[in-house]
C-alpha positions as CSV (number, residue, x, y, z in Angstrom):
1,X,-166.6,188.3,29.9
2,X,-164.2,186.9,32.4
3,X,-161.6,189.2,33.8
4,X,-158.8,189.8,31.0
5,X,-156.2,189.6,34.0
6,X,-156.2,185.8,35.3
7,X,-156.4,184.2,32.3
8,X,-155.6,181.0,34.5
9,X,-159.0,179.3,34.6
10,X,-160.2,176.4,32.1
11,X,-163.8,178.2,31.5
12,X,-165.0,178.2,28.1
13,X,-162.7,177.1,25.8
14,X,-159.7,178.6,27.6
15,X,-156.9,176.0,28.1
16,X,-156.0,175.4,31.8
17,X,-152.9,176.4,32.4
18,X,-152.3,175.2,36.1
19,X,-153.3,171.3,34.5
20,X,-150.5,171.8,31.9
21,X,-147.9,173.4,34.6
22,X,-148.2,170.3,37.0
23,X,-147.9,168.1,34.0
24,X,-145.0,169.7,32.6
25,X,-143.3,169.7,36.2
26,X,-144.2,166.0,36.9
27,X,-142.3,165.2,33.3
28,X,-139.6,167.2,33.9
29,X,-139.0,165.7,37.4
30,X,-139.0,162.1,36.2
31,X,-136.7,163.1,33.2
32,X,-133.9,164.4,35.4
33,X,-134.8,161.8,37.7
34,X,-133.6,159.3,34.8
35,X,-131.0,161.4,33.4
36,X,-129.5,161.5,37.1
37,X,-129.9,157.4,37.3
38,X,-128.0,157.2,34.0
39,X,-125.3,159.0,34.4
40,X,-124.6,157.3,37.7
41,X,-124.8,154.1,35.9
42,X,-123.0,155.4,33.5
43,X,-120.3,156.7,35.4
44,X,-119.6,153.6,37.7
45,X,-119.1,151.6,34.2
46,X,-116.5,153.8,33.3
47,X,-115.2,153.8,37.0
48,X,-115.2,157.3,37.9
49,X,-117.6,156.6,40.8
50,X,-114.8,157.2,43.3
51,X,-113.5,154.0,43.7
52,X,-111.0,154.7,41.5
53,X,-108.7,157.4,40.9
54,X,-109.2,159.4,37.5
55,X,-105.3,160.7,37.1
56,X,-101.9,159.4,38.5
57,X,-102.0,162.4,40.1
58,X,-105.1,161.9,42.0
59,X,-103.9,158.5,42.6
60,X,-100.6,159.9,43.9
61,X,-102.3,161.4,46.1
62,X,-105.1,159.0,47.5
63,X,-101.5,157.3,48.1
64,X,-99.8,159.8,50.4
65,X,-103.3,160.1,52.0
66,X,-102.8,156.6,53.0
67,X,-99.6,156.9,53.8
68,X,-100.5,160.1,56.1
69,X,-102.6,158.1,57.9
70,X,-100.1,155.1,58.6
71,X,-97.7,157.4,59.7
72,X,-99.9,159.2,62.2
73,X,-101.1,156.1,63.6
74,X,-97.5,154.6,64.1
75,X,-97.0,157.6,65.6
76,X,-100.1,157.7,68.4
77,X,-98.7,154.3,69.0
78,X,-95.5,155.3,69.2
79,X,-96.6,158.2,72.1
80,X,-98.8,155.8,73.8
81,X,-95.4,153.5,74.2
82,X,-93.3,156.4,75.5
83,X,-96.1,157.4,78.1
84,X,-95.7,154.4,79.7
85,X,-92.4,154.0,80.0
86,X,-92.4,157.4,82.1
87,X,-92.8,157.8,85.7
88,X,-93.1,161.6,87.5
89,X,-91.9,162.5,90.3
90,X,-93.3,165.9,92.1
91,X,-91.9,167.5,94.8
92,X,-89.3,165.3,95.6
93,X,-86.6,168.3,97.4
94,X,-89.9,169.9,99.4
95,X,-92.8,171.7,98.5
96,X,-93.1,174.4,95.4
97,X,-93.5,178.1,96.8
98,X,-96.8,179.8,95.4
99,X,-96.4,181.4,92.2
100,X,-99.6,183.5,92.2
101,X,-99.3,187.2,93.2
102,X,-102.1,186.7,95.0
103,X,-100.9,184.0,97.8
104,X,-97.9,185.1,97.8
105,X,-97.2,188.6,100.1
106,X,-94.3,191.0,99.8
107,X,-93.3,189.5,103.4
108,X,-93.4,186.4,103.0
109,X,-91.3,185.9,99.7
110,X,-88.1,187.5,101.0
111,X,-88.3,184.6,103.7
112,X,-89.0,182.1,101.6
113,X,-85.8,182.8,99.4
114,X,-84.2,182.9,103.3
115,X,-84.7,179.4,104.0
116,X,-83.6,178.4,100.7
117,X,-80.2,179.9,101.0
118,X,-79.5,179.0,104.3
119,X,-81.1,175.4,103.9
120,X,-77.8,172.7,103.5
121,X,-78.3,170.6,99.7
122,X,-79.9,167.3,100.6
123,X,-79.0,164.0,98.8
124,X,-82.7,162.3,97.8
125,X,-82.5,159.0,96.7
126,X,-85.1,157.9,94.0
127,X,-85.7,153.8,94.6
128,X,-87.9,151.3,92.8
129,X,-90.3,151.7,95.3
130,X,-91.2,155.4,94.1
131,X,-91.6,154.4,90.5
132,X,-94.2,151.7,89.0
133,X,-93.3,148.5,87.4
134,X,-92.0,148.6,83.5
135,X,-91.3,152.5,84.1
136,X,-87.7,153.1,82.4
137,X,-88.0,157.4,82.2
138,X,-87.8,159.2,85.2
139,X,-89.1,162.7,84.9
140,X,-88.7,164.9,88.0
141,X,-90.5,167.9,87.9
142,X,-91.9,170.7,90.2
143,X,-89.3,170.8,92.7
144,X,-87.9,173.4,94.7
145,X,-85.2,173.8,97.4
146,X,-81.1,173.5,97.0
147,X,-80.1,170.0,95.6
């Protein structure tokens, strides 16, 4: 007799049960297959494939998503706009001392400060020549020395 433990094999009379299991998997495949296909179909005849909203609230707020958007885009704009209107000027009373603790030694700070007190305030005049064309904001920045 064949061995009581497979019980897998289609010898004599027994029904082959790996046959009937990759049938039964190839159905059940196609059937979800189809049922999948259907309720798509089904689905984007009622309209709830996406395209439209289901509830007022969820078209509330596909609405305020739009309106997000618009907003933040006006706003870029709006930056980019600003951005060019502005013109920086650096360093325009002398050069900025070093900040680092590193560069900067004990001995050399205290004379630093020295010159700046005993330095007269200077008048710098900023012209059209220092600032590009269609620039209305003038930003100075990174300056040091007695004004």
């Amino acid at each position: 007799a064949a061995s009581a433990g497979s019980g897998r094999s289609g010898v004599a009379g027994r029904i082959d049960y790996d046959a009937w299991h990759k049938k039964t998997k190839d159905l059940l495949t196609e059937t979800e297959q189809e049922e999948q296909e259907e309720e798509e179909a089904n689905e984007s005849a009622l309209g709830l494939d996406g395209k439209y909203a289901r509830s007022q609230a969820e078209a509330e707020e596909r609405q305020k998503a739009k309106d997000i958007k618009k907003a933040k885009k006006a706003l870029e704009n709006y930056h980019k706009r600003e951005t060019a209107l502005k013109a920086g000027l650096r360093g325009l009373l002398g050069p900025v001392p070093p900040t680092d603790a590193t560069t900067t030694t004990t001995a050399v700070a205290p004379k630093l400060e020295e010159e700046e007190k005993q330095q007269e305030p200077k008048t710098v005049r900023v012209t059209r020549d220092m600032i590009d064309a269609g620039k209305r904001v003038v930003k100075i920045e990174d300056t040091s020395g007695a004004s």
